[in-house]
C-alpha positions as CSV (number, residue, x, y, z in Angstrom):
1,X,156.4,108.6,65.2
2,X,153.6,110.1,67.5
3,X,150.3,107.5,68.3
4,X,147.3,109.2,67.9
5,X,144.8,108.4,70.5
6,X,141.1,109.2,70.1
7,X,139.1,111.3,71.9
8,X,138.7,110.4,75.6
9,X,135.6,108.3,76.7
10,X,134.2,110.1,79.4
11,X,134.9,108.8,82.7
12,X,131.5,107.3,85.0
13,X,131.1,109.1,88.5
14,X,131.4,107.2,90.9
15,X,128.4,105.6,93.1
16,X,127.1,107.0,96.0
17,X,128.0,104.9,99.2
18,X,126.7,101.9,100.0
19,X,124.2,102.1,96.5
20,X,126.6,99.5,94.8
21,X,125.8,96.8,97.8
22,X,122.0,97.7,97.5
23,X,121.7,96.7,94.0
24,X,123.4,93.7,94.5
25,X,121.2,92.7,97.2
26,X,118.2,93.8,95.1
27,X,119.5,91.4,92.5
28,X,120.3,89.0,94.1
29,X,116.9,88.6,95.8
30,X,115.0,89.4,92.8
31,X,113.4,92.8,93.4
32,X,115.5,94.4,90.6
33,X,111.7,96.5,89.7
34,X,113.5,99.4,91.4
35,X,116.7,99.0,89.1
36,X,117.6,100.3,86.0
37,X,120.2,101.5,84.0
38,X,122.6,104.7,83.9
39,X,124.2,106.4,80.6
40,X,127.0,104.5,81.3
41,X,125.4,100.7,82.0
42,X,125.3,99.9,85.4
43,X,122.3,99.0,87.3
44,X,121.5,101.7,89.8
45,X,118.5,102.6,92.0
46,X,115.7,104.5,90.8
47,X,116.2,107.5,92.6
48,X,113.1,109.4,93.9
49,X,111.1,106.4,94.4
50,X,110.0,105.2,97.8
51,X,111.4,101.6,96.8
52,X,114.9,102.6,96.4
53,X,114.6,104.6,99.7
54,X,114.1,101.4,101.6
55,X,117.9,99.8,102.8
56,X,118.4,96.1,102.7
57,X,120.1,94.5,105.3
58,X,121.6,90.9,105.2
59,X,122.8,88.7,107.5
60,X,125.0,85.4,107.2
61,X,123.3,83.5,109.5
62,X,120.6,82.6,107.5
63,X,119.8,79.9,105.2
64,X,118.3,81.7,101.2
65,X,120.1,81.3,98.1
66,X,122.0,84.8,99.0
67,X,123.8,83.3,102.0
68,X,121.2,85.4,104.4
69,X,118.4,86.7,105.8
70,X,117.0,89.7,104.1
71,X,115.5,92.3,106.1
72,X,113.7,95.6,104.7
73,X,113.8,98.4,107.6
74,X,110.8,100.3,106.9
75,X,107.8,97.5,107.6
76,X,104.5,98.6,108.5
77,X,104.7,97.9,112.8
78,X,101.3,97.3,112.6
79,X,101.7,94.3,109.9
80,X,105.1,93.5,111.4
81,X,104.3,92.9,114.7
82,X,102.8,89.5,114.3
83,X,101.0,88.9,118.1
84,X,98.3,91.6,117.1
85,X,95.1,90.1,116.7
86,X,93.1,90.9,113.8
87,X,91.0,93.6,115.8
88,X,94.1,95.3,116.8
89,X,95.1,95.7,113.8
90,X,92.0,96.9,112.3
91,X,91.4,99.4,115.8
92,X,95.4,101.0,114.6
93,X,94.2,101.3,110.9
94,X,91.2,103.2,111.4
95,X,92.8,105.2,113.9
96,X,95.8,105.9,111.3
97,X,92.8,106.4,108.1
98,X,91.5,109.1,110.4
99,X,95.0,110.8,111.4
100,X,95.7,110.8,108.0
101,X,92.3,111.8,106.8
102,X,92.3,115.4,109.3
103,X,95.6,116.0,108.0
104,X,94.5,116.8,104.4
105,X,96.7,118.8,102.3
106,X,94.0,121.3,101.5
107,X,93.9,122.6,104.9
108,X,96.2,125.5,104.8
109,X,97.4,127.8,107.3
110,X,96.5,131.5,106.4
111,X,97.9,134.9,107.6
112,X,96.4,136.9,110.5
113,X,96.2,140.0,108.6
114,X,94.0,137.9,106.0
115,X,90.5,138.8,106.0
116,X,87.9,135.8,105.4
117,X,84.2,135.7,104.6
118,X,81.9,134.2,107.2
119,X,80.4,132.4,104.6
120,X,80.7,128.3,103.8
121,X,79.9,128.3,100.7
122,X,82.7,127.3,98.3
123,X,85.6,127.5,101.2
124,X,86.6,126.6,104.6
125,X,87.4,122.9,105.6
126,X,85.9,119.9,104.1
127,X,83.3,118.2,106.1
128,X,84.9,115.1,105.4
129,X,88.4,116.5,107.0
130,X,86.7,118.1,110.0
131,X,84.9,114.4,110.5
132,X,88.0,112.6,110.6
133,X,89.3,114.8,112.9
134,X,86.9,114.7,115.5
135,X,86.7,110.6,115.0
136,X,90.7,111.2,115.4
137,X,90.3,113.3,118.4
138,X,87.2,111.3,119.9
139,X,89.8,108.2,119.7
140,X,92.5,109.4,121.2
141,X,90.3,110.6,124.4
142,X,89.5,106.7,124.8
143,X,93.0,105.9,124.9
144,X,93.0,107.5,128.6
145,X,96.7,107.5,129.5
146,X,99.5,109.8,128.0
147,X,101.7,106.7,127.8
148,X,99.1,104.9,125.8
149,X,98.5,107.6,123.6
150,X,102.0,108.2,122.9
151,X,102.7,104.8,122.0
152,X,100.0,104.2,119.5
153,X,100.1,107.8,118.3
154,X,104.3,107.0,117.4
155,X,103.0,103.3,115.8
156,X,99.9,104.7,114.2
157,X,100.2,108.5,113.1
158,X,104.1,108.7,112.5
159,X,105.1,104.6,111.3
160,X,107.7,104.6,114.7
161,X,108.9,100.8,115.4
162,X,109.1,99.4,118.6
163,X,112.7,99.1,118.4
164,X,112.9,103.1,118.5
165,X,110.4,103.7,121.0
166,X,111.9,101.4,123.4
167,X,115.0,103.3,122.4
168,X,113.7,106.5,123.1
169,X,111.8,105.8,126.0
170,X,114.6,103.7,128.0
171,X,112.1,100.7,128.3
172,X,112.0,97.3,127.2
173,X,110.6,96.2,124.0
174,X,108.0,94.2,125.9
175,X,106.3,97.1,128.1
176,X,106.3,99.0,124.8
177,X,104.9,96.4,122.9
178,X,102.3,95.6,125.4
179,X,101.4,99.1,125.7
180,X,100.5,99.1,122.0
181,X,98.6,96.3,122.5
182,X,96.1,97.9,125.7
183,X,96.2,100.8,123.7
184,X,95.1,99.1,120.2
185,X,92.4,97.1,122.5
186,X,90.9,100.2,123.7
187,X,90.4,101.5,120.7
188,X,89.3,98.6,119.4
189,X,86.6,98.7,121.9
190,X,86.1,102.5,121.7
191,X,85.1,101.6,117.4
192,X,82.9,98.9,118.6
193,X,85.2,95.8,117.3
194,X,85.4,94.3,120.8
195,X,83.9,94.5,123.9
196,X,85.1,95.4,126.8
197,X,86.7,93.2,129.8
């Protein structure tokens, strides 16, 4: 006599790679907040969210209740790089509020063949956005050398770790780190934090 099965429980996909280890971590360490769970009961990330985008590393060598050290990749270089003094890292913060600040989503490009009216009221760009830029641009001149500029413009504007720059550059993490910190001290000086030497 024939067994009669029931109907097939659908099968689970299987996890993208490398997302089973990152939820362990995230357990393990207690920053489940960017867990939760699928239709079919596992913990996964919660995709879309800027938490699950960071990657967790762990090493053995270290001495937490995991068995490591746990490092998150995408730290602030400005908070991360511990030797800054308190006026460097309020000099690379401003400079950063008024990068972002000039870059405003309502500025938008427009077609040539658009016509505009001379006029200001109702349009054109925010006073507040043309401000910042000029602060922005009024900053950078004070930096004085490309290699500065670059540097702090990498760190500030565009979140770039040493680690890449030095990467990218060929030079040692300690003439890039140092040319953060001249630049980070001339604009410190340039917003009137510090004087000058």
């Amino acid at each position: 006599m024939a067994r009669k099965t029931g109907p097939a429980k659908p099968q689970a996909p299987k996890l993208p790679k490398g997302e089973a280890e990152q939820v362990r971590i995230r357990r393990e360490i207690g920053h489940d907040f960017a867990l939760r769970d699928d239709a079919f009961g596992r913990r996964r990330l919660n995709a879309g969210t800027q938490e699950a985008a960071r990657v967790y590393e762990v090493s053995n060598d270290g001495f937490t209740a995991t068995g490591g050290i746990v490092r998150v990749r995408n730290v602030d270089p400005l908070i991360g790089i511990t030797s800054l003094s308190r006026q460097q890292r309020e000099a690379g913060q401003r400079y950063r509020e008024d990068f972002q600040c000039s870059q405003q989503a309502s500025v938008k490009p427009m077609r040539w063949t658009e016509r505009v009216d001379g006029g200001r009221q109702g349009g054109g760009v925010a006073d507040n956005v043309l401000d910042a830029g000029r602060a922005h641009a009024a900053a950078t001149r004070a930096l004085c050398h490309w290699e500065v500029a670059a540097v702090v413009r990498q760190v500030c504007c565009a979140g770039g770790s040493i680690k890449s720059l030095a990467e990218q550059t060929g030079e040692g993490r300690d003439v890039v780190t140092k040319l953060l910190k001249v630049g980070l001290d001339l604009l410190a000086v340039h917003y009137g934090m510090m004087m000058g030497r």
